[in-house]
C-alpha positions in Angstrom: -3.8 0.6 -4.5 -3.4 4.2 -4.0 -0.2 4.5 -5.9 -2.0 2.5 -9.3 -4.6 5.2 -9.1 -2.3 8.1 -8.7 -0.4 6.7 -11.6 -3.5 6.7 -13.4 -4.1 10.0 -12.3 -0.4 11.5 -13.1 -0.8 9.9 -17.0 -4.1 11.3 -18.3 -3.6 14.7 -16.4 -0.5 16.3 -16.9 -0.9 18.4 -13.4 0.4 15.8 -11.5 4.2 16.8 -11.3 5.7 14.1 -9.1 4.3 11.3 -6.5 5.2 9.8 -3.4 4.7 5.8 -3.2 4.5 4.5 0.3 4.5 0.8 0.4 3.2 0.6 -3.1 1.4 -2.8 -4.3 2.8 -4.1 -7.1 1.7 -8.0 -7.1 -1.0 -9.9 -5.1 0.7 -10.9 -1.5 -1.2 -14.4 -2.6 -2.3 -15.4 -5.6 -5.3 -17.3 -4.2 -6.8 -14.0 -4.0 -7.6 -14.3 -7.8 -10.4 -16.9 -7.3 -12.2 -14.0 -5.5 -13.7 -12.9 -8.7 -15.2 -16.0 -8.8 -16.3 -16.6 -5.5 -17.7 -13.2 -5.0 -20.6 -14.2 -6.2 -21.3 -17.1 -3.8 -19.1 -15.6 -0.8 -19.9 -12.2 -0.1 -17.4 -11.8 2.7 -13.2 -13.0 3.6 -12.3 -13.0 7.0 -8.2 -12.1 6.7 -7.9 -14.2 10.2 -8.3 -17.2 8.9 -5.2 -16.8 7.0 -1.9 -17.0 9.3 0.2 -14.8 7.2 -2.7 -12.2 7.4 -3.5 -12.0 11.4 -0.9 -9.5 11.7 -2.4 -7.1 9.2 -6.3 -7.3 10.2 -5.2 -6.7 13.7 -3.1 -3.9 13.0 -5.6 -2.4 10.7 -8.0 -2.6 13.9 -5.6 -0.8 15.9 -5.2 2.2 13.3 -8.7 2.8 14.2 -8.6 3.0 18.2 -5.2 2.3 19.0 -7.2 1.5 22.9 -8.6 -2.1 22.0 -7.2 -5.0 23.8 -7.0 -7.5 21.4 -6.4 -10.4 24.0 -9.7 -8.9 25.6 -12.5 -12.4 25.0 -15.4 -9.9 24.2 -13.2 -7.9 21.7 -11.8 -11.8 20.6 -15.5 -12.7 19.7 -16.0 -9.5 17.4 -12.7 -10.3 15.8 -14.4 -11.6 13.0 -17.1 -9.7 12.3 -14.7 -6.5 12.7 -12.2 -7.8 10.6 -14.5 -9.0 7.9 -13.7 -7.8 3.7 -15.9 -7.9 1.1 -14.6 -10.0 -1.4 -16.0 -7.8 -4.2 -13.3 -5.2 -3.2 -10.3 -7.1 -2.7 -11.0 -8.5 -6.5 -11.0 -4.9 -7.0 -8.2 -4.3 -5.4 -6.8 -7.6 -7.6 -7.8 -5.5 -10.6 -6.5 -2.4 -9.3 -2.9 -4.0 -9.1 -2.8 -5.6 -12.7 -3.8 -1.8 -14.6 -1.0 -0.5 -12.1 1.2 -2.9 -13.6 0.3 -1.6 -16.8 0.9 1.4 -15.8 4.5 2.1 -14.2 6.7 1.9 -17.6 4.2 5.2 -18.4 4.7 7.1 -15.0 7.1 10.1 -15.7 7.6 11.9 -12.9 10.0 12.7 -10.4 8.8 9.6 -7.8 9.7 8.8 -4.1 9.0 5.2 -3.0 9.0 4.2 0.9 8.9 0.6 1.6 8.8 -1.2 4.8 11.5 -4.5 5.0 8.4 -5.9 7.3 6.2 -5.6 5.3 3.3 -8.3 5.0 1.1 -6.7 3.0 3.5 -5.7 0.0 6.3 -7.9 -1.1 9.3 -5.6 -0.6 11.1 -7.3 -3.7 8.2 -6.3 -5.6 8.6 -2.5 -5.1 12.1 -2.9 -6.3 10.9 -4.4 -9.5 7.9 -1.5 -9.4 10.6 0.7 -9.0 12.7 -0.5 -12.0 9.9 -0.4 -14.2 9.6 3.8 -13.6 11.1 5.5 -16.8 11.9 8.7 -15.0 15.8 9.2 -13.6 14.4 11.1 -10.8 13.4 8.4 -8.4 14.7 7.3 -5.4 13.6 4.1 -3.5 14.0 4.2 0.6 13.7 1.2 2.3 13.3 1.4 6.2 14.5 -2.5 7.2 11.9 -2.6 10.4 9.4 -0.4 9.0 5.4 -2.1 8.3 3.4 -1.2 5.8 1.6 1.3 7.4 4.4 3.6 7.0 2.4 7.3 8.8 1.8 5.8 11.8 2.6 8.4 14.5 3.7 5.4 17.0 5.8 3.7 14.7 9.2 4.5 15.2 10.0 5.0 11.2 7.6 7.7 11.6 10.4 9.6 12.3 12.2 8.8 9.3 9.0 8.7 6.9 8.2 12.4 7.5 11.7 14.0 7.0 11.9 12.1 3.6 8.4 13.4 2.1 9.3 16.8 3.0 12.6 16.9 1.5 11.3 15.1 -1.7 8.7 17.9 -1.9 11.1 21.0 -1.0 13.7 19.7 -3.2 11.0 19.2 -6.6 8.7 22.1 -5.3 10.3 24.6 -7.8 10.8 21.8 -10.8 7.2 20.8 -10.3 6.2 24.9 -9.9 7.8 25.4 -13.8 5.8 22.0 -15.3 
């Protein structure tokens, strides 16, 4: 989501001189998220662990936030849900959030990095390869890390290693076009 509003960002204000895309969203990872805009009305809340596919995700999204919780712990098991919980107002914003970026890319201009994860559950990496065709700019470069999740700065995640190194070289190589724009 933070991509589609940087790209927003980059297009009505010309100071934004480059971006770097980590695991951008392009599409919905499941299209039953669209009836959200309905339902938000009447369901206030999603719990991602009811959805297999999305266990993974809520549990590592605990984990980014104390990286010390024993999720096989029963009293940490019972709060699962509650801790995990979304309110389904924002992921229909997030649903909405993904369509203007859509609309978006074919406008983005700038030099562009884009790191995606081949492990990724969150963001289809086949998506970001059509996100990245859709960029009109020659100066982009898409770098895919096979093992890598979608939380691509984690510090214990051994692509971290890989993730830094590539930002900074994408800044120091653009910091003098982007000083002349």
């Amino acid at each position: 989501m933070g991509c589609s509003l940087g790209a927003d960002l980059a297009i009505r204000h010309g100071q934004v001189k480059g971006m770097i895309m980590l695991a951008p969203a392009y599409a919905l990872p499941d299209n039953r998220i669209r009836i959200l805009g309905l339902l938000r009305h009447v369901m206030p809340w999603f719990n991602p662990l009811r959805m297999k596919r999305l266990r993974k995700l809520a549990s590592e999204r605990l984990l980014d936030f104390d990286p010390t919780i024993d999720l096989d712990d029963p009293a940490v098991q019972a709060k699962l849900p509650e801790m995990t919980r979304v309110p389904t107002g924002a992921i229909d914003e997030m649903r909405k959030t993904l369509d203007m970026g859509r609309k978006l890319w074919p406008q983005l201009d700038v030099p562009v990095l884009i790191i995606q994860g081949g492990d990724d559950i969150a963001v289809n990496p086949a998506d970001t390869q059509e996100l990245f065709d859709q960029l009109p700019n020659s100066d982009k470069e898409l770098l895919f890390l096979e093992a890598a999740s979608h939380e691509l700065m984690r510090p214990f995640d051994p692509n971290h290693k890989t993730v830094w190194p590539a930002v900074y070289d994408f800044i120091r190589s653009h910091a003098g076009q982007f000083a002349n724009r």
